[in-house]
Steps between C-alpha positions, in 0.01 A plus 500: 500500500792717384859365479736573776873533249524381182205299275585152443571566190799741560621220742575228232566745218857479310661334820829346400515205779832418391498141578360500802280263647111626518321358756144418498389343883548600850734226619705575214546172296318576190626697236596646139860544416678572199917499622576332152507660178139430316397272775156487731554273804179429691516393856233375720574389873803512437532312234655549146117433320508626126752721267456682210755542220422685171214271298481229793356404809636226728404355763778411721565084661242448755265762355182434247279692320101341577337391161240774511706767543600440133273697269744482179344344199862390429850416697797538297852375492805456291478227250786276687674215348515099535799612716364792685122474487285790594270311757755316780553432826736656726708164575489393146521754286535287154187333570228627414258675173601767122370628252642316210314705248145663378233218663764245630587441860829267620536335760852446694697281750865600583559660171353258268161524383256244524186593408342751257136595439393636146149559328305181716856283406716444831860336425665279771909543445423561118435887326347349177233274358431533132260215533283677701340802331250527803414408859757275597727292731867468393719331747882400455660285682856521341755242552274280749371165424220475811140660544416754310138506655357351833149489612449425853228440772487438889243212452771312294798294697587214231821434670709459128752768584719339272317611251350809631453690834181281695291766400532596138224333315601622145845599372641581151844500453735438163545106388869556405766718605636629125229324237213652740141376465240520755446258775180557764461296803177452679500325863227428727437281801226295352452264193474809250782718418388687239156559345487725166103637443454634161139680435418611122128711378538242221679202365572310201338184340706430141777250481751606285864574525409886494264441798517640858376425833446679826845374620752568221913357514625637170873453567754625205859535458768757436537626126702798433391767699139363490379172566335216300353107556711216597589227254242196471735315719564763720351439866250744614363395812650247774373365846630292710562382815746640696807545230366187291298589206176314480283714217660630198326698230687526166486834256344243234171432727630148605516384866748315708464326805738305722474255784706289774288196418270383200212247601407297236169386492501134358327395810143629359302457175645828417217539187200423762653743746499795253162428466407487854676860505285642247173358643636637825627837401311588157174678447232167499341705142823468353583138512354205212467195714558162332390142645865507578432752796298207680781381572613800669448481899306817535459505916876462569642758232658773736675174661644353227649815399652620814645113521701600131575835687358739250293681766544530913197410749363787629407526865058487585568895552611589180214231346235693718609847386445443123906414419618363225777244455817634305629265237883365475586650106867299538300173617254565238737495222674170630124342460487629145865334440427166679132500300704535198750235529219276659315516152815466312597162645124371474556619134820318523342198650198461236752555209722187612159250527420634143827411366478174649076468389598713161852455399594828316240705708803721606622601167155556321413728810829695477451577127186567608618749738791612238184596206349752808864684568478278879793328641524151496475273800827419623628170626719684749561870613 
């Protein structure tokens, strides 16, 4: 069909619109406009939709552009600042994300930033970690003296908010204000607080001070700028109860223990009941019997050492499922002392009827004693 006037193409062709509005719809309420100086407005129904300005596209409040309408393999934008970042919000304009530099993305809240992501390392309020030449978590917590890190679950509701909120389970936070040191805190609602599961391909057998094991406390202190072993009285290792120390491990190797209350033991044949633990406790193989065992009451062992306290009765449950009594090591050791000064008086005893049977039995037997480097018996301690 020929055209009646001028081809579309003469229409449109070098038309200075001046400013004007062009509109696109019968009723008149979408358009094209261009009244500013290097500026598109779009409107649709009437309202102010999209502009273009030279290099940029915006989409004006109340307007947005649908996902898959964008076909760009990239979006850019200015680099912005901790102050000004590039990425923000309209009623918070210093919060937000910038560039900081090549392969390192910050993080910003009014100004300040926060949080900064760089090569699989992501920095809470800190830029730096020279610790941490790969994948890493570096968090600073600056002046503050409480959590550092929380772990928290619904199913938990302990109910000691005075240490933690009723739902933390785990925290770590510093032990001191100034010295630092790290303090964790587990909390539970049951009987178990804290349970640490170690699993190794291999382990360890030798016993030597250069030996290891699958769970390995090698504490050291400050020397320099490195660090070194602690002094052989140094302590290493503490537990305790509450804030009273009960366990104390010395750099030399050499234990300490403390206690509200020492039980002696005089009440038993301290001697017999060291045997009774050893026939109780030992591997039967292991043991040479002598006609002195007879003497030994073999059906009532487990009683006669729970009576001296070294181990705890166990309830038929824990006999039925194969358990095992746990001995008392600080009881034990009060045995071996009473067993010792037991033998020492009888010692005592039979040296005063020799003297009086033998007169001069005490002297020949201390230079006895003096000819094998042994120290004499005294009269007294």
């Amino acid at each position: 069909m020929p055209y009646l006037g001028a081809k579309p193409t003469d229409v449109f062709a070098d038309r200075d619109l001046n400013g004007a509005e062009f509109i696109l719809d019968a009723d008149a309420d979408t358009s094209i406009t261009a009244d500013t100086d290097d500026q598109i407005d779009i409107r649709i129904s009437g309202a102010d939709d999209f502009q273009f300005t030279a290099n940029t596209f915006t989409a004006q409040s109340g307007s947005t552009i649908a996902a898959q309408a964008l076909t760009a393999t990239t979006i850019g934008t200015g680099d912005g600042s901790a102050g000004s970042p590039s990425y923000t919000f309209t009623s918070d304009t210093d919060t937000g994300m910038f560039w900081v530099s090549a392969g390192i993305l910050g993080w910003t809240s009014q100004g300040t930033e926060e949080m900064r992501l760089s090569d699989q390392r992501l920095f809470l309020s800190d830029t730096a970690n020279t610790g941490a030449a790969g994948a890493a978590l570096t968090i600073n917590q600056a002046h503050n003296d409480d959590a550092i890190l929380s772990l928290k679950s619904s199913d938990v509701a302990h109910g000691v908010t005075g240490s933690a909120e009723t739902d933390t389970y785990y925290q770590i936070s510093k032990y001191d204000g100034a010295p630092g040191g790290a303090q964790t805190l587990a909390l539970s609602e049951g009987t178990i607080a804290q349970r640490i599961l170690t699993v190794a391909t291999g382990e360890t057998t030798d016993d030597t001070s250069n030996s290891t094991a699958n769970i390995w406390l090698f504490p050291l202190i400050k020397d320099g700028t490195g660090n070194t072993t602690h002094g052989s009285t140094g302590n290493i290792v503490a537990m305790g109860n509450g804030s009273t120390t009960r366990w104390l491990l010395k750099g030399n190797g050499d234990v300490h223990q403390t206690t509200d209350a020492h039980t002696a033991l005089d009440a038993f044949s301290d001697t017999a009941v060291c045997r009774v633990f050893d026939m109780e406790f030992a591997d039967p193989s292991s043991i040479i019997k002598s006609k002195w065992d007879d003497f030994i009451n073999s059906e009532d062992r487990k009683e006669q050492l729970i009576a001296a306290g070294l181990i705890s009765r166990m309830s038929e449950e824990d006999e039925a499922n194969g358990a095992r009594p746990l001995f008392n090591a600080s009881q034990l050791q009060r045995l071996h002392n009473g067993a010792i000064w037991q033998q020492w008086s009888i010692i005592q005893t039979m040296r005063e009827i020799c003297d009086e049977m033998l007169p001069g039995f005490s002297k020949k037997l201390n230079d006895k004693l003096a000819e094998q480097n042994l120290p004499a018996l005294p009269v007294s301690i």
